[in-house]
Phi, psi and omega in degrees: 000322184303321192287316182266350158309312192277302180330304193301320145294327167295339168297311183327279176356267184313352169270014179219127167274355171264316179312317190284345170305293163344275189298322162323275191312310168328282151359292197277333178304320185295297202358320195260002187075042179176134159234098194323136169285324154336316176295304186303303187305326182294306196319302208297333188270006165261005162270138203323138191296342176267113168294002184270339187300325185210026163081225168238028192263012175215000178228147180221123153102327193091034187241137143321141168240089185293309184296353142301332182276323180297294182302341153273346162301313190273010154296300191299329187309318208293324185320301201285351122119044163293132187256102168234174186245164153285327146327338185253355139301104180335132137245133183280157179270002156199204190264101173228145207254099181283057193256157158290114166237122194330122193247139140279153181267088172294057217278145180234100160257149189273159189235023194266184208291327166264040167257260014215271164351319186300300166292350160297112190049221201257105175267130168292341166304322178279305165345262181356267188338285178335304203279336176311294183294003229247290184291302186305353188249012192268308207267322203231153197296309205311187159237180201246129208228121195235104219231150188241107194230134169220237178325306206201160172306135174246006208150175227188118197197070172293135170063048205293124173257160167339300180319301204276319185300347171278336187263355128355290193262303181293351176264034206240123212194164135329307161304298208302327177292290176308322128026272168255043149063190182090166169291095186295342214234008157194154219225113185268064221282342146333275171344291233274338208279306197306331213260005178275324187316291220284349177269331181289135188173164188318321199272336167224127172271191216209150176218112179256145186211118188233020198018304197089338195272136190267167190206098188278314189121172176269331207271012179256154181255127206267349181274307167264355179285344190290307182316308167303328188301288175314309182294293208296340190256340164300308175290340172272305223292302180307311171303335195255328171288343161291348170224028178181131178276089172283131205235140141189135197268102139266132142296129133266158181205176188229136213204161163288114228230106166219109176146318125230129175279138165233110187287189174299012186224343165081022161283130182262137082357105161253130196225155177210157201128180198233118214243150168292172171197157172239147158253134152244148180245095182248141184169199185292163186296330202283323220278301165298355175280322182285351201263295172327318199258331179275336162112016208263313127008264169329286178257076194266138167330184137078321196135337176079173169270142204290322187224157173206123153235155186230141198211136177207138197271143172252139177268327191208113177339140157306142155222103155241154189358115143246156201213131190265155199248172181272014195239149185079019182263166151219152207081225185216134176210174172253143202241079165329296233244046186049265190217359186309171208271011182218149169253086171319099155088043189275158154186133197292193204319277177261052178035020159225306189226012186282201208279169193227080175234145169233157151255134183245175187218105179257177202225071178271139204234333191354112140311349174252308149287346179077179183266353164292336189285321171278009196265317163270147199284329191284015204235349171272152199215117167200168187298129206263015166285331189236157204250154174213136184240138193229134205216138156258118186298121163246346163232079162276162195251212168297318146332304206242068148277146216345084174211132178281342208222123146269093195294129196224106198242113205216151175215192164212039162201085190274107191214160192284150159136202216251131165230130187226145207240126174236174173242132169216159166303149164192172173269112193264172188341313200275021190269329153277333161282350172259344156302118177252162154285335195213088208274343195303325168254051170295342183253027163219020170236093166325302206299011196221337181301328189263031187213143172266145173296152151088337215290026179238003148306292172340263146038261208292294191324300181296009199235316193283341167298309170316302247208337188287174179287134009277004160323138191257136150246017160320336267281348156213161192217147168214117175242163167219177188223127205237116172271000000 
């Protein structure tokens, strides 16, 4: 009955031009053996604007349904007699509706006394900036909403056109930051994050722009307040991930710094040199996948960023596309199973304890983490019997044709069972070289111009809002099983 229902729709389809839009694409979509979430998203946006046309079979809610949509491609691949596996169609990890909708942009630059160097004459901080808001009202429908924040909003430059972002960017100077007032001389970065968190929602995402640097005070034990700082910034993170799917992309990025430093105790510095600065960018995972995917990012002025960490809630690992290859191995195994997730009749070099290596070819598509995230090893979780090497596919051949990542799996202590490979979040390495403990001789330790106090107090707040327990830090698992 299933087989001549979806005929009887796929004929319906051609007798309509936007549906035959529709089945077309699908169709071209298979071509290559494989379907994308990217593809999936073009479907949704060739389906009839009315959900009364086809019912509920492709909407819940009177929403696009990507996972309806998936489960009729793989009805439709097997009718129309295409050979794809369902494995090779992009599956979502709940019912999500990818159409794109027009967002506004909130930006908070904190204006407090140690930005003031940031904004003194022609800066790659004013570049930056500049290019950013420059693309977002270029790339997107929304609007550009512009705000000067420390203790509280001080100001304003709503619904911003070319006009307002140039006159923005050129007044932005050291008086003007004095100007618009607020408490310029410590810095609550909890405050500052809870009061962007509570403006973020489907209709406007968020751009926070900072130094970064806590400013505990002399009258503080500068150890424990970072600590208080972190639980307080874990705890807004956690309270906004509970009703809402929250993303946020830090930059670092580096600007030109000539004019007074206030360490952590609020002792002034006159310093000259190239200093960090962070932008974050917050909002739903779709609003940064649509932010990421327009290139605004990439191509940012100013020198562009220097570090992207990225923080997103995963509820359950991904298992994406992979296929294990016959090239790089050592010893022996047999592929039973096509190219699946099981190996046959394995046995290493000298058939008991020699060397065991193999290759797999994954397929990662993530739009939110991208393909660097996946480029490092230090982003891998595996049986610590085997060493692994990650390589990016770039000339691929019939094989290794869409698939992004190439895997290399090598042991000298070889044994049969399930070996699972994950990609997890984590805090990475340049997040602590860039940290300082200690900020009081920043104008006689070069090596402290290029490190923020606290910032790894930052960090760990945001990754434990994320990622802390009972939370999963998975985001993809791929097993096989060596027989």
């Amino acid at each position: 009955m299933n087989k001549y229902f979806y005929l009887l729709f796929f004929i319906a389809f051609l007798t309509s031009s936007c549906k035959k839009n529709f089945q077309d694409r699908a169709i071209d979509d298979a071509s290559d053996g494989q379907v994308t979430k990217e593809e999936i998203s073009e479907l949704v946006q060739a389906l009839p604007e009315d959900p009364a046309l086809t019912g509920d079979k492709f909407y819940t809610d009177g929403k696009p349904d990507t996972l309806k949509i998936r489960n009729y491609l793989i009805d439709l691949y097997k009718t129309t007699g295409l050979e794809i596996s369902p494995k090779d169609i992009w599956a979502p990890t709940a019912h999500q509706a990818l159409r794109q909708a027009d967002f506004s942009l909130n930006v908070y630059l904190e204006n407090s006394g140690s930005m003031d160097p940031y904004v003194d004459g022609n800066t790659d901080f004013k570049d930056a900036i500049y290019s950013l808001l420059g693309s977002f009202h270029t790339d997107f429908n929304g609007r550009l909403n512009l705000y000067y924040l420390n203790s509280r909003l001080t100001d304003s430059v709503v619904n911003a056109d070319e006009r307002g972002i140039n006159g923005f960017i050129t007044t932005l100077t050291p008086a003007k930051f004095a100007q618009k007032g607020g408490n310029r001389f410590s810095s609550d970065m909890t405050g500052l994050i809870e009061e962007v968190l509570a403006r973020t929602n489907n209709n406007q995402a968020s751009m926070l722009i900072s130094d970064f640097v806590f400013s505990p005070g002399s009258k503080e034990n500068a150890h424990d307040y970072l600590v208080r700082q972190s639980i307080g910034i874990r705890d807004v993170l956690a309270a906004k991930i509970k009703s809402y799917d929250l993303a946020v992309e830090v930059l670092q990025l580096n600007s030109g710094f000539k004019g007074v430093y206030y360490d952590h105790y609020n002792h002034p510095s006159k310093i000259s040199g190239t200093r960090p600065y962070y932008i974050w960018i917050i909002g739903s995972e779709q609003q940064l996948a649509a932010i990421r995917k327009s290139g605004m990012i990439d191509q940012t002025k100013g020198g562009g960023a220097v570090h992207d960490l990225l923080f997103c809630r995963h509820d359950q690992p991904a298992s994406p596309a992979f296929k294990i290859l016959l090239s790089g191995k050592k010893g022996d195994f047999q592929l039973m199973n096509a190219s699946g997730g099981e190996l046959e009749q394995a046995a290493p070099e000298d058939g008991t304890t020699g060397d065991f290596a193999f290759e797999v070819a994954a397929r990662f598509d993530d739009p939110i983490e991208g393909q660097q995230f996946f480029d490092d090893t230090n982003n891998y979780q595996h049986d610590p019997a085997y060493q692994i090497k990650v390589s990016r596919i770039t000339d691929s051949d019939v094989v290794t044709k869409g698939f992004t990542h190439k895997i290399q799996f090598s042991t000298k202590s070889f044994r049969k069972g399930e070996l699972s490979l994950y990609t997890k979040a984590s805090v990475p390495v340049w997040v602590k070289a860039c940290n300082s403990d200690n900020d009081e001789k920043i104008k006689s330790d070069p090596a402290e111009m290029n490190k923020t106090y606290g910032f790894q107090y930052l960090i760990q707040g945001l990754y434990d809002g994320f990622y802390g327990a009972p939370k999963n830090n998975l985001i993809t698992q791929i097993k096989i099983n060596i027989k």
